[in-house]
C-alpha positions in Angstrom: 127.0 -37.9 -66.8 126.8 -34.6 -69.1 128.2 -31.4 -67.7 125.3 -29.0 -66.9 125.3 -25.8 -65.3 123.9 -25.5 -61.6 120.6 -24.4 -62.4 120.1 -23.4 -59.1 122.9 -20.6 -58.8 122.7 -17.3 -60.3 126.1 -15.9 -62.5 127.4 -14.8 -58.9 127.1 -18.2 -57.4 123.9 -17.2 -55.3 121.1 -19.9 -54.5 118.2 -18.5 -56.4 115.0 -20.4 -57.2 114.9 -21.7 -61.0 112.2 -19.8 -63.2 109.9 -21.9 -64.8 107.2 -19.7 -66.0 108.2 -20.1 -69.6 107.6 -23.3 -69.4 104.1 -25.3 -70.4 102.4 -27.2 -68.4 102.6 -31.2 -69.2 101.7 -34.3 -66.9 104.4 -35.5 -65.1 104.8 -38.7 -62.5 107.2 -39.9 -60.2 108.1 -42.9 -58.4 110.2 -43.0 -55.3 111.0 -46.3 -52.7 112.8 -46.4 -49.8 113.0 -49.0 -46.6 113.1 -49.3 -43.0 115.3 -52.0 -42.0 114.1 -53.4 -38.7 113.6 -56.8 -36.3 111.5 -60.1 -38.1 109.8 -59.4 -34.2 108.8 -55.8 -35.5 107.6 -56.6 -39.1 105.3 -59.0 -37.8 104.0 -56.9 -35.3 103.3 -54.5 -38.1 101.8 -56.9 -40.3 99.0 -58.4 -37.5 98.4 -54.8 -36.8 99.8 -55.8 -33.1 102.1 -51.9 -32.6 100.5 -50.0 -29.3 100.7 -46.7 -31.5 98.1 -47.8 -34.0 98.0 -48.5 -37.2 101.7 -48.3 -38.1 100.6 -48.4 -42.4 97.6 -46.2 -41.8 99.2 -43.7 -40.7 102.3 -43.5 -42.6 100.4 -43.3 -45.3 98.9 -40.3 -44.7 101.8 -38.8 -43.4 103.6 -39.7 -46.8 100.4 -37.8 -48.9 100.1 -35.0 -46.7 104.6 -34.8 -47.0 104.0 -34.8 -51.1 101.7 -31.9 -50.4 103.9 -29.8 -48.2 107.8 -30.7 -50.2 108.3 -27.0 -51.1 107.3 -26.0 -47.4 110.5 -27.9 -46.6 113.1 -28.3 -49.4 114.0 -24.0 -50.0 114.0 -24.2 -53.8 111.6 -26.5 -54.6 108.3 -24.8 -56.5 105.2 -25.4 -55.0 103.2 -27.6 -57.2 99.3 -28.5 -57.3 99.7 -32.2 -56.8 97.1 -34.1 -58.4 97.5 -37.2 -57.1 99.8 -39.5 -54.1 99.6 -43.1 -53.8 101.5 -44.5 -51.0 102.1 -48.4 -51.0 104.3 -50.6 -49.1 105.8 -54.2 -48.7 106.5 -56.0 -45.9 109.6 -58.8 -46.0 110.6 -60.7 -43.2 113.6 -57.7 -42.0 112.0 -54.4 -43.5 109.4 -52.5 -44.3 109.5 -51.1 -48.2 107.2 -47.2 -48.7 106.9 -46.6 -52.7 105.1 -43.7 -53.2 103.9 -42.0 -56.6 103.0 -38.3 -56.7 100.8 -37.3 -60.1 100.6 -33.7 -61.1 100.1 -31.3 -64.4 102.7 -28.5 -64.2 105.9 -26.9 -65.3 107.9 -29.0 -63.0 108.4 -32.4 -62.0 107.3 -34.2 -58.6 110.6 -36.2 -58.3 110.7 -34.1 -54.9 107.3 -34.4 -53.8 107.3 -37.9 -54.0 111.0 -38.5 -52.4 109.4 -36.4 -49.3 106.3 -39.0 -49.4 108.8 -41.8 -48.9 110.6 -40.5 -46.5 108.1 -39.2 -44.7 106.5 -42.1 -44.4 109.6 -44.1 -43.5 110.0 -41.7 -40.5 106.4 -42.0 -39.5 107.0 -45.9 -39.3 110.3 -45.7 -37.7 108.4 -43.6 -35.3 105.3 -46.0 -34.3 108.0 -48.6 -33.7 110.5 -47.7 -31.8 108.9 -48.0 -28.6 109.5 -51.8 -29.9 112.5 -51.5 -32.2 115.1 -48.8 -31.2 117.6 -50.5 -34.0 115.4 -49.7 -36.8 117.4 -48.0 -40.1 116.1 -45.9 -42.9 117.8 -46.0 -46.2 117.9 -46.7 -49.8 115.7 -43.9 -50.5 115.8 -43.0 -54.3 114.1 -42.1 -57.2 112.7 -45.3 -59.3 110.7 -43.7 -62.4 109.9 -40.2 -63.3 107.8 -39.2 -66.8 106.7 -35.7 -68.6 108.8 -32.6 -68.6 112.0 -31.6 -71.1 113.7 -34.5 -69.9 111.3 -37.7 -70.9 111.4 -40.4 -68.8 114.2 -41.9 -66.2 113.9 -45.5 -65.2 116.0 -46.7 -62.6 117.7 -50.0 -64.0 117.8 -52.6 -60.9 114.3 -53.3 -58.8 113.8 -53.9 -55.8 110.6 -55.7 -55.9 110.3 -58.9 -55.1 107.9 -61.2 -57.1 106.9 -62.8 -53.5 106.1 -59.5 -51.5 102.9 -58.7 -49.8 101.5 -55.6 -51.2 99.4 -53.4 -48.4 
């Protein structure tokens, strides 16, 4: 890894928001994954749609968009962005639950933020509808899989977790 100056620190050390007006506006995508780790019981209550709360996929979904949406309200130096789009997928396997989510925008920034929120988010809202079932559940291996546009180019994260035998909802 290059040295690089913390962009995110004026010359006296201070946090200060990065200034991007300068730069142009370009189209820009990121992917983010994470899991919740829980009971073969719980999955499968989650795939037959069987959870009291609802809708466990539903929901999480939304709540991942509506996260994407509101990342800046939450992370202090993180711009505020007009996201053009949030797709929010998952995966079921026998002991988790994977969330990928995909935030779209054209800006001066990327949504490498926005679409980390999504997924966690969303991996909260699931640990959420469960627990009444599932107090064990984890939440981890949140990271970012793909981003494209900006100064930068494009960062592909080189192991997958995708499994070629998955159930896509």
């Amino acid at each position: 890894m290059s040295e690089r100056a913390l962009t995110h620190l004026d010359p006296l050390g201070r946090a200060r928001m990065v200034d991007v007006t300068p730069k142009e506006q370009t189209h820009r995508r990121a992917l983010a994954r994470g899991r919740v780790a829980m009971s073969t019981e719980t999955t499968s209550l989650v795939a037959r749609g069987a959870i009291n709360k609802g809708d466990v996929l539903s929901v999480a979904r939304v709540a991942g968009i509506q996260a994407a949406k509101r990342a800046s309200d939450l992370i202090p130096l993180c711009h505020p962005l007009l996201v053009g789009s949030v797709l929010v997928n998952f995966r079921i396997e026998d002991t988790f639950i994977e969330v990928e989510a995909q935030v779209e925008t054209v800006d001066r920034t990327g949504v490498e933020m926005e679409a980390l929120t999504a997924v966690t988010v969303a991996c909260l809202t699931i640990y959420d509808m469960c627990k009444s079932v599932d107090r064990s559940m984890e939440i981890g291996e949140i990271a970012l899989w793909e981003k494209t546009g900006g100064r930068s180019g494009t960062y592909r994260r080189s192991e997958d977790l995708l499994g070629s035998d998955s159930a896509e909802y």
